[in-house]
N, C-alpha and C positions, 0 to 999 in steps of 0.2 A: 506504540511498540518500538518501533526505529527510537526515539527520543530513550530508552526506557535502556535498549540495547548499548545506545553512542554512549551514555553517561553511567550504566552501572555495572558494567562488563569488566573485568579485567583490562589490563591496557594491552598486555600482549595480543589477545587475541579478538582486540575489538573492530580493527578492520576484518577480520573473514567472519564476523558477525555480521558485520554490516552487510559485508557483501550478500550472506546467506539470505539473512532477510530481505533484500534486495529483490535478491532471485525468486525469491518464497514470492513475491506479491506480482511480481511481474509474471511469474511462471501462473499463479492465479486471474492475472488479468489477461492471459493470452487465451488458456481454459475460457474465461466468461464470453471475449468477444470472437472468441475464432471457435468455438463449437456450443455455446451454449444460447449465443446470438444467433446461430442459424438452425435450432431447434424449432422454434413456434412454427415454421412453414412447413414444418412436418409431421410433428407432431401435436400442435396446437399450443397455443398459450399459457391455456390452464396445465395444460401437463408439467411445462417447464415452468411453474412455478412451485409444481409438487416435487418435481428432480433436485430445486435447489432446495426447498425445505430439508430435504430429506440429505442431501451433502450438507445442511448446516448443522443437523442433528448429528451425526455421523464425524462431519469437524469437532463439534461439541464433545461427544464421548471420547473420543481419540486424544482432546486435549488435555482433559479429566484425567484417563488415564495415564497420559502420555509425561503431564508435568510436573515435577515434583518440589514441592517449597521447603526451602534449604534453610528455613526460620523455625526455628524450634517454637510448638505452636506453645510453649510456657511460658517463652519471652516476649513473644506479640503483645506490641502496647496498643493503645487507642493512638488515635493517628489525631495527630494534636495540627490542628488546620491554621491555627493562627500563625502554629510556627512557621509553617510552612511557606504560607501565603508573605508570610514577613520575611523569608529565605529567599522564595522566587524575586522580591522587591531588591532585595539588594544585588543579587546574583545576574550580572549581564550576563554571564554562559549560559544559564537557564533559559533567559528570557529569548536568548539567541536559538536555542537548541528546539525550544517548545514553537517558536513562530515559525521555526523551520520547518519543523516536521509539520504544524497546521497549512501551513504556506502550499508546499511540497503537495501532500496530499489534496488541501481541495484543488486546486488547480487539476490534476486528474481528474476529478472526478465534477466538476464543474464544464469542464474541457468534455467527454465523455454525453454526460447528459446533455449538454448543448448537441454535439455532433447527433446523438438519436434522436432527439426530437427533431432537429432541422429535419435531415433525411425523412423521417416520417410525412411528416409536414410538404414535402416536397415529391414527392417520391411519384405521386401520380402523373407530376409534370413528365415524367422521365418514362412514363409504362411500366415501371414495377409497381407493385405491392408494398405498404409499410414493412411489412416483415422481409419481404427481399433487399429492401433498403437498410432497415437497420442490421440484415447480417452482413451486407457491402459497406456501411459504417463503420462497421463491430472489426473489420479487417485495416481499417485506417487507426483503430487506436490499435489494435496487435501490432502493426508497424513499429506505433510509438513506444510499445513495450519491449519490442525484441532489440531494440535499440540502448534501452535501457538495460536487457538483460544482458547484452554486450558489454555496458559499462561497469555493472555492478562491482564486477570482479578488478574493474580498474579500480574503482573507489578503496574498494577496501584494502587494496594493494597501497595505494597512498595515503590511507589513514595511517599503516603500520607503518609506511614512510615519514612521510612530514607532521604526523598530527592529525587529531580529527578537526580542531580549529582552522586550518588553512585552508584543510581541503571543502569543509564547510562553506567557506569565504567564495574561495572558486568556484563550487557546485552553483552558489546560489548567482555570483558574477554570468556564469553562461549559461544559470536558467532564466536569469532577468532579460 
């Protein structure tokens, strides 16, 4: 979606896109690890697996309703793959933009699932519970999110400044 936002967005208003979505995902991963990671000790496991079904179904509808396609559905083609495929080959900004945004996200979320399982794994060393540890986990990625959701608003402030290319360059310079 980020990739989808940087590249097909108007250019005015492509940093407070950024930023938005930004906010959108951290504001979601602070929701996951700071109140839905300290759920199963309360309420049980199984339950918190029915709470999210039920916000994905709920996400799902709201989306349905919520988004509207600006393509006239007469002029919808078939989405022609070789061209494509033969567009991303030539296109360094592509190839830049798509490894960023894969980059970018799994490291979250590889980061994340390492951190809960350690803690689990661990946890009886320490006298808690897996589930007391993974919601004291779940508070070390919200760190790394509120952090993020601090910067968001910078980024997309310096997209509309310098370009989403530089600041792209930068982003990834002080994530390596």
């Amino acid at each position: 979606v980020q990739s989808l936002i940087t590249d097909y967005t108007y250019i005015k208003g492509r940093g407070k896109a950024m930023a938005v979505m930004g906010f959108m995902y951290t504001s979601a991963s602070l929701f996951s690890f700071l109140i839905l990671a300290r759920l199963p000790r309360s309420i049980g496991l199984y339950n918190v697996f029915i709470i999210i079904m039920l916000i994905g179904i709920f996400a799902s509808i709201v989306s349905r309703a919520g988004l509207v396609d600006i393509v006239d559905k007469k002029k919808k083609e078939k989405v022609k793959w070789k061209e494509l495929f033969s567009l991303l080959k030539k296109s360094h900004c592509l190839k830049i933009t798509f490894s960023a945004a894969f980059a970018s996200r799994a490291d979250v979320v590889i980061l994340a699932m390492f951190i809960m399982i350690w803690v689990s794994k661990v946890a009886r060393e320490y006298g808690k519970t897996p589930f007391e540890a993974m919601a004291e986990g779940g508070i070390n990625i919200a760190v790394a999110s509120i952090v993020g959701l601090i910067c968001y608003p910078l980024w997309g402030y310096l997209v509309e400044k310098w370009g989403r290319l530089p600041v792209l360059i930068t982003g990834l310079f002080f994530a390596g």
